[in-house]
C-alpha positions as CSV (number, residue, x, y, z in Angstrom):
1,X,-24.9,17.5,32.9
2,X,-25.3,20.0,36.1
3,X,-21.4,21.4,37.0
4,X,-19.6,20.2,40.2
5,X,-20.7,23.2,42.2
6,X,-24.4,22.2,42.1
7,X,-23.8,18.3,42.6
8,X,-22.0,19.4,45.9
9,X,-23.6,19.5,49.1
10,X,-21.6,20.4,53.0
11,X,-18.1,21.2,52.4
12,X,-16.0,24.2,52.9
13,X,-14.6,26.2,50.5
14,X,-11.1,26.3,52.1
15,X,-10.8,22.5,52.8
16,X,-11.8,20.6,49.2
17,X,-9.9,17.9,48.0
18,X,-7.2,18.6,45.6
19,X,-8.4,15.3,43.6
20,X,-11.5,15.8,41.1
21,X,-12.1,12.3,40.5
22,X,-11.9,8.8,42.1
23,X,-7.9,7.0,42.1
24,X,-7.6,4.0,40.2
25,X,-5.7,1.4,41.5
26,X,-2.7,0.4,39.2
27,X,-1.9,-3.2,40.7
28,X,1.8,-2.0,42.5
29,X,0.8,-4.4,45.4
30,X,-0.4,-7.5,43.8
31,X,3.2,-8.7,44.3
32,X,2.6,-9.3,48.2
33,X,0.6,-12.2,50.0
34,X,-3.4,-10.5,50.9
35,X,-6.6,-11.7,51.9
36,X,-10.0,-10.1,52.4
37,X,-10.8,-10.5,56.0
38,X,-14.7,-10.5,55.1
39,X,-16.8,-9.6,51.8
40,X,-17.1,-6.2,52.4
41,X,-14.4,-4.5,54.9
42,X,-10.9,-5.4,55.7
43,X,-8.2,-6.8,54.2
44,X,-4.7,-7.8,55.7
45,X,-1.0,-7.7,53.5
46,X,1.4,-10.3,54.8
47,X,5.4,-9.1,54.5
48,X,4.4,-4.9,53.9
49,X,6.6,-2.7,56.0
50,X,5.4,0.7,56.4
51,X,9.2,1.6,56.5
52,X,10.2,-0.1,53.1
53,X,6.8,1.8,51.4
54,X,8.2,5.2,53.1
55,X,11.3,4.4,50.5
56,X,9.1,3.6,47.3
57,X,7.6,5.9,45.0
58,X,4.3,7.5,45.1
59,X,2.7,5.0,43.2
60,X,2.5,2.3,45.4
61,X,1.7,4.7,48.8
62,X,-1.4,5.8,46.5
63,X,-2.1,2.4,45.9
64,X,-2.4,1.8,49.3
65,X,-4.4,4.3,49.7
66,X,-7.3,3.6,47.4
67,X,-6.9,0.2,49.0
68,X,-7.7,1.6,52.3
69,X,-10.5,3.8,51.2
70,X,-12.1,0.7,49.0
71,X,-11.8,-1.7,52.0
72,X,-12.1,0.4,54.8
73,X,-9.4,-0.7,57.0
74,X,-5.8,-2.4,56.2
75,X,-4.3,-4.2,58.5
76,X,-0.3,-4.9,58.7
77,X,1.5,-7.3,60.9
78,X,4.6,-7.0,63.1
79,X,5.4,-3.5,61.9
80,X,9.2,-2.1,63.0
81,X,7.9,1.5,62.5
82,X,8.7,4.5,65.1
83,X,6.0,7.4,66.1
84,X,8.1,9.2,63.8
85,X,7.7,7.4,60.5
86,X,4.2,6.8,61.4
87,X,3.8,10.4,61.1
88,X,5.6,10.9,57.8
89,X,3.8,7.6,56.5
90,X,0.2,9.1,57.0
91,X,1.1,12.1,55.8
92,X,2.5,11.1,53.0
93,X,-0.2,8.8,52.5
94,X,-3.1,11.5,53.0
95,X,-1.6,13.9,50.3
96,X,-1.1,11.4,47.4
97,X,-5.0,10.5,48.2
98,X,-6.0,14.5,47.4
99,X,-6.5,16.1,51.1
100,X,-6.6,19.7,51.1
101,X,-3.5,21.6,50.7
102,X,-4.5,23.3,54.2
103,X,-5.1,19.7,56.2
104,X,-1.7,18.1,58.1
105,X,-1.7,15.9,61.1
106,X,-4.5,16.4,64.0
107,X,-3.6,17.2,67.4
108,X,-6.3,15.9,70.0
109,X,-7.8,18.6,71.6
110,X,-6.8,16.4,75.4
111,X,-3.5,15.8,74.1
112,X,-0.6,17.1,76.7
113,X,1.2,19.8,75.7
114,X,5.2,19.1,75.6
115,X,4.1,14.9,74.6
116,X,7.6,12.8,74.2
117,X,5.9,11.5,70.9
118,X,4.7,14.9,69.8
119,X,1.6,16.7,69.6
120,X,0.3,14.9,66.7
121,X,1.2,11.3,68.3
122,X,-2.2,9.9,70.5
123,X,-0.9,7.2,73.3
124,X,-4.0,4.6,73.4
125,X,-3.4,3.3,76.8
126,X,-5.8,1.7,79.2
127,X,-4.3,2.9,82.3
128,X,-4.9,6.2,80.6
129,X,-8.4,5.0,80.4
130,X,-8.6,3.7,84.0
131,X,-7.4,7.3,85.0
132,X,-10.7,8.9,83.6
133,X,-9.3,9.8,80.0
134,X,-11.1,10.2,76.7
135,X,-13.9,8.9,74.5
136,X,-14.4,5.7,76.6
137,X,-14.2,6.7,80.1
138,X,-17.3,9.5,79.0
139,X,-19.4,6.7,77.5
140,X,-19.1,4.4,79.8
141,X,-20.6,6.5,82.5
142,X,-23.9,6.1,80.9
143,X,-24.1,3.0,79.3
144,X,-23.4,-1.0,79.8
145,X,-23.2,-1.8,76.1
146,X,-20.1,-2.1,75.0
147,X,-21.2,-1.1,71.0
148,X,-21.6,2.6,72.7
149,X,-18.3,2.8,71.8
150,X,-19.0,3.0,68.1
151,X,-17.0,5.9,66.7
152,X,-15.5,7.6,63.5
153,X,-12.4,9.8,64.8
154,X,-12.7,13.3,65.4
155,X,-16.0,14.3,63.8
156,X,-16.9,16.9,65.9
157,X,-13.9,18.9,63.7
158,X,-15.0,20.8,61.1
159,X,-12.2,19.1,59.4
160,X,-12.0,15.7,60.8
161,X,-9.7,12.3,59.7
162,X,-9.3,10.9,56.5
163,X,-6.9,8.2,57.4
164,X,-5.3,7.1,61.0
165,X,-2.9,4.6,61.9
166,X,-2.9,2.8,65.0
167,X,-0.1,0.6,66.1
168,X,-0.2,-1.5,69.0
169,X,3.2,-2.6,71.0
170,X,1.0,-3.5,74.7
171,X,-1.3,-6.3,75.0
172,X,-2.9,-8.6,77.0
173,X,-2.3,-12.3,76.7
174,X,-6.5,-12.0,75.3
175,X,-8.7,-9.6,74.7
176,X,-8.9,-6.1,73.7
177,X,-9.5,-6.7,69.9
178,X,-11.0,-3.8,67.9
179,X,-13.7,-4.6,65.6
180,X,-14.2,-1.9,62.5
181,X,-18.1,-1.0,60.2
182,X,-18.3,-0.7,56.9
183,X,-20.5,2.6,56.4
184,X,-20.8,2.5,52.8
185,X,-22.0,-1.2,53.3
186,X,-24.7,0.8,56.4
187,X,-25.6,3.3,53.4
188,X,-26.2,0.1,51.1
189,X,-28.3,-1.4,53.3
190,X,-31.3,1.7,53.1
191,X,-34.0,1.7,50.9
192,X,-34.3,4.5,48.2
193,X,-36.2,6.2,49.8
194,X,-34.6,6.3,53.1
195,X,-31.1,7.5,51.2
196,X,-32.9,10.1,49.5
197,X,-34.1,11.1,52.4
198,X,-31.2,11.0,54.6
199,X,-29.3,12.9,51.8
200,X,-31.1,16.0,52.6
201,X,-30.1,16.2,56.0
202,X,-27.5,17.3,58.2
203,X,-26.2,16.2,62.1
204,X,-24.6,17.9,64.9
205,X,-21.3,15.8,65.9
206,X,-20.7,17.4,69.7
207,X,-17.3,16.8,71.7
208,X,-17.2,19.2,74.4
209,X,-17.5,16.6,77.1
210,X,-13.8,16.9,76.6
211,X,-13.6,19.9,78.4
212,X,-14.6,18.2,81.4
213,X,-12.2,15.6,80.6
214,X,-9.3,18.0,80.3
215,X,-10.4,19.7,83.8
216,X,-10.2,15.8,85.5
217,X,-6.9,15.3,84.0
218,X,-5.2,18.4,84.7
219,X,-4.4,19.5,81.3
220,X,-5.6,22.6,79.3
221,X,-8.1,21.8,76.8
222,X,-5.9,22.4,73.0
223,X,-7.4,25.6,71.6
224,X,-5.0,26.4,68.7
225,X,-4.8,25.3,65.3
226,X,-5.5,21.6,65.6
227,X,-4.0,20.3,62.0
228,X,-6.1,22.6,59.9
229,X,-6.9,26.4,60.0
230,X,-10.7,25.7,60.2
231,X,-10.2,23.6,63.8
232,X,-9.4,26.0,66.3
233,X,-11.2,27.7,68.8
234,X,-12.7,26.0,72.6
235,X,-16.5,25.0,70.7
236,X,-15.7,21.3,69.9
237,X,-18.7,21.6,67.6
238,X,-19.6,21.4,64.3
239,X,-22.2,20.0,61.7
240,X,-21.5,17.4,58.5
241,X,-24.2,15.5,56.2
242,X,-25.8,12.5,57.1
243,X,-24.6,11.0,54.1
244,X,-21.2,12.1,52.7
245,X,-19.0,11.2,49.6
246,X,-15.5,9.6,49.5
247,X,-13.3,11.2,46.9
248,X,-10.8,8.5,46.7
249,X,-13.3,6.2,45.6
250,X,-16.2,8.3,44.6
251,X,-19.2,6.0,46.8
252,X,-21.3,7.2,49.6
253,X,-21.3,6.6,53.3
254,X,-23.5,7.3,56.0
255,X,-21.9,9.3,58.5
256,X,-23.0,9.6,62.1
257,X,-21.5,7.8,65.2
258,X,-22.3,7.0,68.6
259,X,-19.4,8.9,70.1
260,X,-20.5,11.9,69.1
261,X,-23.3,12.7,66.8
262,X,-25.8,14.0,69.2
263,X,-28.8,15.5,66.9
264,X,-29.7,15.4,63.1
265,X,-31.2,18.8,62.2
266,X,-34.0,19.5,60.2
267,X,-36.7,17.3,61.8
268,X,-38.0,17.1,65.6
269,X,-35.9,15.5,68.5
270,X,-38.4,12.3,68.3
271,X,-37.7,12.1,65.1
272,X,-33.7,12.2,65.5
273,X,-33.4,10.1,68.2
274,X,-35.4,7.4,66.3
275,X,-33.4,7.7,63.0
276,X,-30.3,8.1,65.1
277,X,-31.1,4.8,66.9
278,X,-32.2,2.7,63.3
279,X,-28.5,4.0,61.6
280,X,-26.4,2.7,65.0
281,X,-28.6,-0.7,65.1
282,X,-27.8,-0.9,61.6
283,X,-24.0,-0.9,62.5
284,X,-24.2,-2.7,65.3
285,X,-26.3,-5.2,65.1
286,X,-24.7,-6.3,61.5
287,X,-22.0,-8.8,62.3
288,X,-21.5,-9.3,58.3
289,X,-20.4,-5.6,58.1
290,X,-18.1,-5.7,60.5
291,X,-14.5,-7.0,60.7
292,X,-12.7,-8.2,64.1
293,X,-9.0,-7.7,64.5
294,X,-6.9,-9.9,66.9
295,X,-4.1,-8.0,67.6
296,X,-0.6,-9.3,68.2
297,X,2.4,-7.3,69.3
298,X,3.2,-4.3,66.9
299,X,0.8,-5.4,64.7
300,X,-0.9,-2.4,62.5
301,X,-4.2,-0.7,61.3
302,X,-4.6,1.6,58.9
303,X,-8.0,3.1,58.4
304,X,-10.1,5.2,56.5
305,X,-12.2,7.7,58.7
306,X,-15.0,8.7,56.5
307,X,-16.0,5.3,55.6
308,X,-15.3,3.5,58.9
309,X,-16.8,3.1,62.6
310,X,-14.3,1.7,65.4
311,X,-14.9,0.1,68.2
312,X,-12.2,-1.2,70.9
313,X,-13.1,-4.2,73.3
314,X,-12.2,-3.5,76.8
315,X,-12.9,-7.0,77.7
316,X,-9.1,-7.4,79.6
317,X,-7.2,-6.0,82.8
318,X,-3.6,-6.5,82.1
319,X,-2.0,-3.2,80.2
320,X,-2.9,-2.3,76.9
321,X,-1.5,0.3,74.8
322,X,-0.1,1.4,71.3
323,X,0.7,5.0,69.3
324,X,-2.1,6.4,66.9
325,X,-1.3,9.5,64.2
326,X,-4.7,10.7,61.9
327,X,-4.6,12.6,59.4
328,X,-7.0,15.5,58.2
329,X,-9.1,15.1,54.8
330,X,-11.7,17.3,53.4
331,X,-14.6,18.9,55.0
332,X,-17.5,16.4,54.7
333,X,-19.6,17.1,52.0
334,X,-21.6,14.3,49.8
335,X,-21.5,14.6,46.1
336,X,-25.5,13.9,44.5
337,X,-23.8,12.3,41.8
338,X,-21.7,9.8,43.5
339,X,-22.9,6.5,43.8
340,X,-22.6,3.6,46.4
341,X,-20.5,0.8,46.7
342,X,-22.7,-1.8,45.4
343,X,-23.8,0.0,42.4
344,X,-19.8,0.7,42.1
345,X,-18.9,-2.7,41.8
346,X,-22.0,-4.2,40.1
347,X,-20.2,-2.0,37.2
């Protein structure tokens, strides 16, 4: 049996998980109302306050956890939660599920120094948007499609989200749902020898169309520590594998995104682009691995990062907006023993 050091590929030394193996769900939230939202991603609790689970032991917070990562996305209705104990929550949250010792809360390289919410708080507003702000305003300068918008969080860090939590409090009468992607169900959908391929390979996740974004709003770009040691610095920049492991539940996910994986290395830009365009048209053009959320007033998601894509629906023109904290996991790195989903649950 070959030692964890040479199963390992990516990583960082200074940012592993402080969990060596998979959590195992004990059953501490059986007691409340759920249902899967589809087969393979999303699932919603009915009468779960984030405040009452901020009171519990660690046990059930892990629980949730492992739910989350399994899943993909939780989703929590009419949450009376502040910015504050959304904070706490996910980082409470993110520690019992192994991140780094060295990983807290991210701070948005465009977020405003001196924010009433705090540095780690990111208002989601679209009359933030309309302003020229963010992910959405860059992408929609060059495209029509509204599945550009495909994202994982923050992957141009070199230490980028586990979990975030997004709660929305402004809404239109209709419209603006988000809809989330299952990428372990993406990385199930390969052949064998596309994953073993893939699995060999790196990509270049590039954000510094922020800085332009920070110049039109009149706010200095955030060069400091940005929740861990290893995100500093003005290069928003960084490489991960194509392919990457989830510790909390031990299955593999492919791991690129339309917001910002720009190149994957190793092969010729032909060659990128096309395997760059198969791996989106596999998340967007899959309706069965998706999940659509209709949102309702303080209504709650909870999400895991590495396994997830994201994208929001600006089909609406009345106000929209809502408070969003992520926390920092490990650096990305895919274990060559790990297994997918499927092959998880087949056993």
């Amino acid at each position: 049996m070959p030692s964890v050091a040479t199963t390992l590929v990516g990583g960082h030394e200074e940012s592993r998980p402080s969990i060596s193996k998979p959590l195992v769900y004990s059953g501490s939230l059986d007691k409340f109302e759920q249902n899967d939202l589809t087969p393979c991603i999303g699932r919603e609790y009915y009468g779960l306050q984030i405040r009452d689970l901020l009171a519990w032991d660690d046990v059930a917070v892990r629980d949730l956890a492992a739910t989350i990562s399994q899943r993909g996305v939780v989703f929590l209705r009419d949450q009376d939660v502040t910015p504050t104990e959304m904070k706490d929550f996910i980082v409470r949250l993110s520690t019992l599920a192994g991140c780094p010792s060295s990983s807290g809360l991210h701070v948005h390289p465009l977020t405003e120094e001196g924010s009433e919410l705090g540095d780690q708080i990111s208002v989601i507003s679209s009359e933030k948007q309309k302003k020229g702000g963010g992910l959405t305003h860059q992408l929609s300068d060059v495209s029509r499609f509204a599945s550009t918008g495909w994202h994982s969080d923050i992957t141009f860090e070199k230490v980028p989200s586990d979990y975030a939590m997004l709660k929305i409090h402004t809404l239109p009468a209709t419209g603006g749902d988000t809809l989330w992607a299952s990428g372990y169900e993406i990385y199930d959908r390969l052949s064998e020898p596309l994953r073993k391929f893939l699995e060999g390979l790196t990509a270049t996740h590039d954000a510094n169309f922020f800085h332009d974004e920070a110049e039109r709003l009149g706010n200095p770009l955030r060069k400091g520590v940005r929740g861990s040691p290893l995100n500093q610095g003005s290069d928003l920049k960084t490489t991960h594998p194509v392919v990457r492991t989830n510790p909390v539940t031990g299955w593999k996910s492919v791991y690129i995104n339309k917001g910002f994986t720009k190149r994957i290395n190793g092969v010729t830009k032909d060659e990128s682009d096309m395997l760059l365009a198969y791996l989106f048209n596999l998340v967007t053009q899959n309706h069965d691995a998706q999940v659509r959320f209709k949102w309702r007033k303080n209504d709650a998601a909870i999400w895991d990062n590495r396994s997830t894509l994201h994208c929001a629906t600006y089909d609406y023109d009345a106000a929209r907006a809502g408070d969003r904290v992520a926390s920092l996991g490990e650096a990305p790195y895919l274990d060559l023993e790990s297994c997918s989903r499927r092959e998880a649950l087949s056993q």
